[in-house]
C-alpha positions in Angstrom: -232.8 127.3 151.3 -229.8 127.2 148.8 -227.3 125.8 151.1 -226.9 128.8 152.9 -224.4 127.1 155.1 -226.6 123.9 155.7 -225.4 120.6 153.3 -228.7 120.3 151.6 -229.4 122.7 148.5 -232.9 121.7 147.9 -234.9 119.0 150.4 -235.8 115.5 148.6 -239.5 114.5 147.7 -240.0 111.9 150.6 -242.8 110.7 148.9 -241.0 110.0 145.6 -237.9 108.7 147.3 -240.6 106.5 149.5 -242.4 105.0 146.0 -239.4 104.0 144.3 -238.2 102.3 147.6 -241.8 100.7 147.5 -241.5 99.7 144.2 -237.9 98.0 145.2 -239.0 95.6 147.3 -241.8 94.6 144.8 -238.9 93.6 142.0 -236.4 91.1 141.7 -233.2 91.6 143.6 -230.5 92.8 141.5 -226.6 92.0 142.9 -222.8 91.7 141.4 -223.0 88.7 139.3 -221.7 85.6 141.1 -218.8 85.1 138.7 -217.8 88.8 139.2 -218.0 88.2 143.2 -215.9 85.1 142.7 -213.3 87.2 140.4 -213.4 90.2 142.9 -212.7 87.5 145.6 -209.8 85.8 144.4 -207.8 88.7 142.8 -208.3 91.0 145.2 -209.5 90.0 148.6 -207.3 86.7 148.5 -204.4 87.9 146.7 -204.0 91.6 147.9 -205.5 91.5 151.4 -203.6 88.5 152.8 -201.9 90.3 155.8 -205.5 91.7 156.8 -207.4 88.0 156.2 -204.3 86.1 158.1 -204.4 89.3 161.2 -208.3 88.9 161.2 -208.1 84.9 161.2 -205.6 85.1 164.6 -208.2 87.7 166.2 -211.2 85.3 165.9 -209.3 83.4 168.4 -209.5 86.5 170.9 -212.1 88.5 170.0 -215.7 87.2 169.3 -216.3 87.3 165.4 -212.4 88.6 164.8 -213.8 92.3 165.2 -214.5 94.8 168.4 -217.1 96.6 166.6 -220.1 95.7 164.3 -219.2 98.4 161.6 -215.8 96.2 160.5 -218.2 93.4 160.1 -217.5 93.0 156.2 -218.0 90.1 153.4 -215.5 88.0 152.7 -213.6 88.9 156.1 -213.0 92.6 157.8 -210.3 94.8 156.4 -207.9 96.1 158.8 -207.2 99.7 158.5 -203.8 101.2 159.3 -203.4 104.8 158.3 -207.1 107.3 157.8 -206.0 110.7 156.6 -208.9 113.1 154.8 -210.7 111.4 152.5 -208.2 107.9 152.4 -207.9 105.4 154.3 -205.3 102.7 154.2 -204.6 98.9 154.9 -202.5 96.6 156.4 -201.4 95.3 152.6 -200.7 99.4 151.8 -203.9 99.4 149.7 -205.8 102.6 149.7 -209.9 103.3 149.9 -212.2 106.1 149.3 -213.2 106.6 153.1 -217.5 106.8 152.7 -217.9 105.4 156.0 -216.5 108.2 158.2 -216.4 105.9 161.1 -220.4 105.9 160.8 -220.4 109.7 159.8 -218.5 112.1 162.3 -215.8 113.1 160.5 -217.5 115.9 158.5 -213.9 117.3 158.6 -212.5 114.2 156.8 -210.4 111.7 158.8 -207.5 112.8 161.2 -207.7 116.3 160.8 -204.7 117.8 161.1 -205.7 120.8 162.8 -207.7 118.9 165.5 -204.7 116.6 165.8 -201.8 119.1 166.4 -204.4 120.3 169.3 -204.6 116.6 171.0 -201.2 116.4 171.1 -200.8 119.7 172.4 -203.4 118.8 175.3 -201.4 114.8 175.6 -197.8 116.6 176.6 -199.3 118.4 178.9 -202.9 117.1 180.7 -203.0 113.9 179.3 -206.1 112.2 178.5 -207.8 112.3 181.6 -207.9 113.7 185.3 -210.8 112.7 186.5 -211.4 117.0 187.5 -212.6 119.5 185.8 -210.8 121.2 182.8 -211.4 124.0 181.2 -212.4 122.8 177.5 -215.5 121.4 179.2 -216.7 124.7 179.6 -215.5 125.5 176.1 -217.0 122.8 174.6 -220.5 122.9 176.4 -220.3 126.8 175.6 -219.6 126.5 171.6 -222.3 123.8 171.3 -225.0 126.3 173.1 -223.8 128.9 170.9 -224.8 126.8 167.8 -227.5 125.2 168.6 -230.5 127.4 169.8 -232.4 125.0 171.7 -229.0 123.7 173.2 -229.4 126.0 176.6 -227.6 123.4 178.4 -225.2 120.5 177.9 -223.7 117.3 179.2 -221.2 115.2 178.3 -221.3 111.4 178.1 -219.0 108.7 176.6 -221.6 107.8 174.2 -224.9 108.3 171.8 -226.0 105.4 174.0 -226.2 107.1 177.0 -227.2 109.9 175.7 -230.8 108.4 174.7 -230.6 106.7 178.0 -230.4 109.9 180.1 -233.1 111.2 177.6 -235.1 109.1 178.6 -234.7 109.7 182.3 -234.8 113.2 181.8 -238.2 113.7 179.7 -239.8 111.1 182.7 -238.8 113.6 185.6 -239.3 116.7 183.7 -242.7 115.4 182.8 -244.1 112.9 185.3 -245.1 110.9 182.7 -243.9 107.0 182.0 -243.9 106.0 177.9 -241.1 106.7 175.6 -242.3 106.8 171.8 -239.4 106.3 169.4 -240.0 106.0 165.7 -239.8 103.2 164.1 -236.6 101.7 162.4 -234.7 104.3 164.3 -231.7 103.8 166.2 -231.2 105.1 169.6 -228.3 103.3 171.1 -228.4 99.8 172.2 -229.6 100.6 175.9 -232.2 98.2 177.3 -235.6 100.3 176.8 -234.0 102.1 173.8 -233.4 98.9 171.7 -236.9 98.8 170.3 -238.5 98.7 167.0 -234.8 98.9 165.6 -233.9 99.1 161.7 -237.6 97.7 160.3 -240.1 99.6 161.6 -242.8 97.2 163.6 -239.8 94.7 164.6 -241.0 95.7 168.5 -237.9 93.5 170.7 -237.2 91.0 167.8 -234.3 92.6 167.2 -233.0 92.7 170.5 -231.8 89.5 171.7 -230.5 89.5 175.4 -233.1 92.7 176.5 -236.4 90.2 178.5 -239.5 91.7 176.7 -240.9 93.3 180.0 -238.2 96.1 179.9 -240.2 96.9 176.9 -243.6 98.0 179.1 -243.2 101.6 178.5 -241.4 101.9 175.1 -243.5 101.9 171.9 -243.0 102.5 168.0 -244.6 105.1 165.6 -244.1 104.7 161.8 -241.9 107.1 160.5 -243.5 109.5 158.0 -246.8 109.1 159.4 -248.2 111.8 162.0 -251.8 109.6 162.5 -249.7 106.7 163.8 -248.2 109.0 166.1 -251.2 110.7 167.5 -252.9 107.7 167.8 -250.0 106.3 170.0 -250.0 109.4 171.9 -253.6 109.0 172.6 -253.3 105.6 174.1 -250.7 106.6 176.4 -252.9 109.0 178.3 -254.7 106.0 179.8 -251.0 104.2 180.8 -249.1 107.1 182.2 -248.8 109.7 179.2 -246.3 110.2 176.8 -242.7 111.5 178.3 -240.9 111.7 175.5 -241.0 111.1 171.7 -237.8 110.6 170.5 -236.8 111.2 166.5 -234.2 111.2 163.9 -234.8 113.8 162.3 -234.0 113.1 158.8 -235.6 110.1 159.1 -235.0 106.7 160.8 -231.0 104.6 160.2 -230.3 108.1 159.1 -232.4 109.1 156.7 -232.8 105.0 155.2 -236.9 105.8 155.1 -236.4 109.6 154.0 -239.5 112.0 155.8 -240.9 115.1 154.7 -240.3 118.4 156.6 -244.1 118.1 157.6 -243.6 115.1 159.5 -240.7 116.4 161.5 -242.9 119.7 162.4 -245.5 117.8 163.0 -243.6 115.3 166.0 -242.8 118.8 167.3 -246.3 120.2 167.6 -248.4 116.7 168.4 -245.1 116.0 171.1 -246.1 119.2 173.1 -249.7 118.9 172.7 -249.9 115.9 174.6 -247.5 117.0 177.5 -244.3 115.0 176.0 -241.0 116.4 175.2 -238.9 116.2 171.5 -236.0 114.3 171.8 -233.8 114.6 168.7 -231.4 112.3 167.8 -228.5 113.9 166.2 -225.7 111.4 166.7 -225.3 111.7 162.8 -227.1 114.8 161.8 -225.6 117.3 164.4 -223.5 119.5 163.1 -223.6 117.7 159.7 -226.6 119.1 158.3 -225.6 122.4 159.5 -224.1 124.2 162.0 -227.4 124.0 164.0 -228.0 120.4 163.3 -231.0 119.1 161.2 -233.0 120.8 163.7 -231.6 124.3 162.4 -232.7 123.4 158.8 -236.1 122.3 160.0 -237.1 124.9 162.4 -237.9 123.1 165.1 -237.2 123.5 168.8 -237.1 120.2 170.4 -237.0 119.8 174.2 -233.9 117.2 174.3 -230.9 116.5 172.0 -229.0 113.7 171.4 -225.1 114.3 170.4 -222.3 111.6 169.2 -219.1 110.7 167.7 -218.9 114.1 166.2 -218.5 116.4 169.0 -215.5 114.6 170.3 -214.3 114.9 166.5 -214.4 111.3 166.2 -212.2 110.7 169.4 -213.0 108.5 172.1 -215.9 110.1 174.3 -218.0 110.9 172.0 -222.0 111.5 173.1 -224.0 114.3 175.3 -227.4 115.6 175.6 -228.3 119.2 175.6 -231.9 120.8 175.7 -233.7 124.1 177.1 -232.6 124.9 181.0 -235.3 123.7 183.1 -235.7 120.1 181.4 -231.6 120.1 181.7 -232.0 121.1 185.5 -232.7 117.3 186.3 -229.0 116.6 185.8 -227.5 119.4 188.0 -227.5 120.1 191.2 -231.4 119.5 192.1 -232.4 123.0 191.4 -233.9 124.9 188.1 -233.7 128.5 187.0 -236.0 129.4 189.3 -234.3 127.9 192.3 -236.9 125.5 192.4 -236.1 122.2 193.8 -236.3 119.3 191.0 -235.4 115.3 190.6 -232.0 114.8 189.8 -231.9 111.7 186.7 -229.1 109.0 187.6 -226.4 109.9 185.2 -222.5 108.9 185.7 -220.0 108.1 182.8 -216.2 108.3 185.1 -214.4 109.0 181.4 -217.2 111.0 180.0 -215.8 114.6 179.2 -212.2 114.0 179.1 -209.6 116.7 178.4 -209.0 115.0 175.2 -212.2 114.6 173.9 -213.5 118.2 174.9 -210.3 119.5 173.3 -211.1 117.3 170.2 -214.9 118.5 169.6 -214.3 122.1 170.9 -212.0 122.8 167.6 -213.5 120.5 165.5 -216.8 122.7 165.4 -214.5 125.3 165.3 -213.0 124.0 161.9 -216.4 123.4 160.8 -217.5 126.8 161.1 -213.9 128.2 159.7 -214.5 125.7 156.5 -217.7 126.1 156.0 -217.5 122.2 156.5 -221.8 121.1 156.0 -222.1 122.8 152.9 -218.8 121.9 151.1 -219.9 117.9 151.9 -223.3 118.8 151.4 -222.1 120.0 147.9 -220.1 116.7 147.6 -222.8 114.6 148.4 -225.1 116.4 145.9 -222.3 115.5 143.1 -221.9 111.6 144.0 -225.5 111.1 144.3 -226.2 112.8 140.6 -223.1 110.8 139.3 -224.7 107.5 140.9 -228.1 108.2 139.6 -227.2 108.2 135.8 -225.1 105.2 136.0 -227.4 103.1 137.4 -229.7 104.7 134.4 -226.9 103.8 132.0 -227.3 100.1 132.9 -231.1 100.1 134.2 -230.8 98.7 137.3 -233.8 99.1 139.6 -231.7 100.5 142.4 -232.1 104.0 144.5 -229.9 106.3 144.9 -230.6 110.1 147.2 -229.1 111.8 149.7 -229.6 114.0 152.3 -226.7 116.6 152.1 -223.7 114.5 152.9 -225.6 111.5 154.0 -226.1 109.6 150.5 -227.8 106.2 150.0 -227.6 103.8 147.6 -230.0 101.1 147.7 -229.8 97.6 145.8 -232.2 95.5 147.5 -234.0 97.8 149.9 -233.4 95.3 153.1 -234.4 97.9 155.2 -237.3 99.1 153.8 -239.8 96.5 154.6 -242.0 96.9 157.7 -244.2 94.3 160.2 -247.8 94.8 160.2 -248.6 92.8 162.9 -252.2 93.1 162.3 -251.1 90.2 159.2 -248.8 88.2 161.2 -248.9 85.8 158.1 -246.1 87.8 156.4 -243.9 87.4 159.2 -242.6 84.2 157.8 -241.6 85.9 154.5 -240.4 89.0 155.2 -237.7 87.6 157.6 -237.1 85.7 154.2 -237.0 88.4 152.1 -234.9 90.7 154.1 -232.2 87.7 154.4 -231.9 86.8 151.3 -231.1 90.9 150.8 -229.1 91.5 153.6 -227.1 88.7 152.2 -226.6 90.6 148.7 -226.2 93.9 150.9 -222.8 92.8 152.0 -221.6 91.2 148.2 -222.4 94.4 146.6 -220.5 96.0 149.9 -217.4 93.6 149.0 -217.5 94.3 145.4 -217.0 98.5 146.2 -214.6 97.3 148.7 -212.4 95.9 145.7 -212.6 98.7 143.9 -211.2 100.8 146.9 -214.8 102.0 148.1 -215.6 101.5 152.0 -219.2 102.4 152.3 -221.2 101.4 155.4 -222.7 98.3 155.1 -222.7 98.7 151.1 -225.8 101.4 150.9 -224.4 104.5 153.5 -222.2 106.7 151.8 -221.3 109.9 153.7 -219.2 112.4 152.0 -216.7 114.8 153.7 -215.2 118.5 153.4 -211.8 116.0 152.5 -213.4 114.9 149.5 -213.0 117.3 145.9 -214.8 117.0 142.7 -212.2 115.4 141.4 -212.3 112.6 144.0 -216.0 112.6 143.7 -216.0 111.9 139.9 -213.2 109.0 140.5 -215.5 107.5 143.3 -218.4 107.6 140.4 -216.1 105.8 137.8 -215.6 103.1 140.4 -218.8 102.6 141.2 -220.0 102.3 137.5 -217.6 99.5 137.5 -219.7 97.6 139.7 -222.9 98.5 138.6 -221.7 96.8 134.6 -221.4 93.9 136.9 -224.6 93.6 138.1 -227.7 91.8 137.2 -230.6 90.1 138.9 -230.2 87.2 141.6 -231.7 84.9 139.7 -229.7 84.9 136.4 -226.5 85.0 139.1 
């Protein structure tokens, strides 16, 4: 496609990008050497983030963990953040970062944008943040998102991604009749009750979700990702439980994009979804609007039944979720009647601060400035940069590590925690695979701390997502840092 206004110049091999990820798992783990960690904690984290360890040591006393959210969760304690501006963000102790978090990727536009800020405070001295009645950027809002997004006929507001999939679901089992929810696996679709399945290893089922009693899981199964027999096969054995209501994706693969898939696989969910009577749900929350204009789904070519929208279309305000999809599925959230005036089931939906003034005035120019910027393919571009950049240092210093991206959604993989899967026909490997993936997770977060000190805030040390914000001369300087870290690194053992 060439860009063309999308973020992604040409599509990665998902099959390459899989075998390298394969062959991560099989090696060593490589990490920051232990007496770099120590070096990077004591002259920076201990003597330049005092004010941020001695605020976070007070809010443990309050809050559970010291933090409100589980993105700030960082080794050797959370950084507090003062001041976000394009592609910088600040601290408590003044020092400044390279923002490659973008509070979990929304803020295609880079952080604080000033032309969607000097609108919210235009909407605050007058409306205020909320009414509780209707205002007129709903309309706007709903109406620039339809005119995007092709399949988007419809669209609803909610307060979050969460409830979004949550409503999904409801939707796709009215609109249907059916009863299952399919969700690939490793994906994440909010942290709703039925939702929170098979989440970040595919084949996990409910271990992951601790608090959610495993019969809330009756109707909610996993498919691996990247493979359309599992999914069929699935699909088959529903008929004889209640069929297949939904099948929900990512669509550039599950944790956003962590196991890559091939275009194939995403046309395929489409195709084997309707064959069997179930609707496409697609999970945006990242993606939307950050692939392109008209979502990953727009790149693809698909037309699925449902989609999922976050954090961006409230342009990383509060608010920030909604589900859209083709008129007569969205008619079970109106007033009990489709196009044709036919009555319908109305799904239980509610949210009494979802579609605020604020947030609707937020997203409504926000796509507006990504349109006017041609925001997807300038961080597409950027992303393309970093992830080259990244690839031939950690060729200068052989590392086994694995860097690609999807446009501006860029991963950079040390230990591949999140690329091992359950086969529960060989419950045996249970034992070492929860090993495995914690001795990993562990060096996750020191590699995380390690960019950290060099003024790199990545999500969870392997997410990087790049912004319009960022320039090539800001991408080359994030490189140089990260080849810092990388001539620190050798395997765990010889730490």
């Amino acid at each position: 496609m060439a860009y063309n206004g999308y973020g992604i110049d040409e599509y990665l091999d998902a099959e390459a990008v899989t075998k390298q990820l394969d062959e991560l798992i099989r090696k060593p783990v490589y990490s920051i050497r232990k007496d770099a960690l120590k070096n990077y904690e004591e002259h920076y984290f201990n003597e330049k983030c005092g004010k941020s360890k001695a605020m976070i040591t007070e809010a443990k006393t309050v809050i559970p963990g010291g933090v409100q959210h589980n993105l700030a969760f960082n080794y050797p304690f959370p950084i507090v953040i003062t001041k976000a501006e394009g592609a910088k963000m600040y601290d408590l102790d003044g020092n400044e970062y390279y923002d490659l978090l973008q509070a979990g990727g929304p803020t295609i536009l880079g952080s604080n944008d000033p032309v969607v800020r000097e609108k919210v405070i235009d909407l605050l001295n007058t409306c205020g943040p909320s009414t509780g009645l209707f205002h007129e950027y709903e309309y706007k809002l709903a109406k620039k998102i339809s005119e995007m997004v092709p399949s988007v006929e419809m669209f609803r507001m909610l307060g979050s991604g969460t409830e979004a999939c949550m409503c999904a679901a409801r939707i796709a089992r009215l609109a249907t009749g059916k009863k299952n929810i399919l969700k690939m696996g490793g994906a994440y679709h909010g942290w709703s009750d039925q939702m929170a399945y098979g989440i970040r290893i595919p084949g996990t089922k409910g271990m992951m979700s601790k608090g959610v009693p495993g019969f809330v899981f009756r109707h909610t199964d996993e498919f691996f990702p990247n493979d359309l027999e599992d999914l069929e096969k699935h699909l088959k054995r529903n008929k004889h439980t209640g069929g297949t209501a939904a099948v929900f994706i990512e669509p550039i693969g599950p944790e956003s994009g962590t196991r890559p898939v091939s275009k194939e696989f995403v046309k395929g969910c489409e195709r084997l979804a309707h064959r069997y009577g179930a609707l496409l749900v697609c999970d945006e929350v990242v993606s939307g609007f950050r692939i392109g204009p008209g979502g990953a789904q727009g790149y693809y070519g698909i037309d699925p039944d449902l989609t999922i929208f976050g954090k961006i279309i409230a342009g990383g305000f509060p608010g920030a979720g909604g589900v859209g999809g083709h008129r007569d599925v969205m008619a079970h959230l109106g007033a009990g009647l489709d196009s044709s005036g036919k009555k319908v089931s109305k799904a239980l939906c509610g949210g009494t601060l979802a579609a605020t003034p604020v947030s609707c005035v937020a997203g409504y120019y926000t796509l507006c400035e990504i349109e006017k910027r041609n925001a997807c393919e300038v961080a597409g571009r950027m992303g393309d940069r970093l992830t080259k950049g990244l690839k031939a240092s950690i060729r200068k210093y052989n590392l086994p590590f694995v860097a690609f991206n999807i446009g501006s959604v860029c991963h950079l993989d040390n230990a591949g925690t999140m690329h091992f899967a359950i086969d529960w026909t060989k419950p045996w490997q249970l034992p070492h695979i929860l090993k495995e993936t914690g001795i990993r997770q562990k060096e996750m977060e020191h590699m995380g701390a390690a960019y950290m000190a060099e003024g790199l805030i990545t999500l969870a040390g392997t997410r990087l997502y790049t912004s319009a914000a960022y320039t090539e001369e800001m991408i080359d300087d994030v490189i140089s840092r990260f080849d810092r870290v990388f001539s620190q690194c050798g395997p765990l053992s010889g730490k």
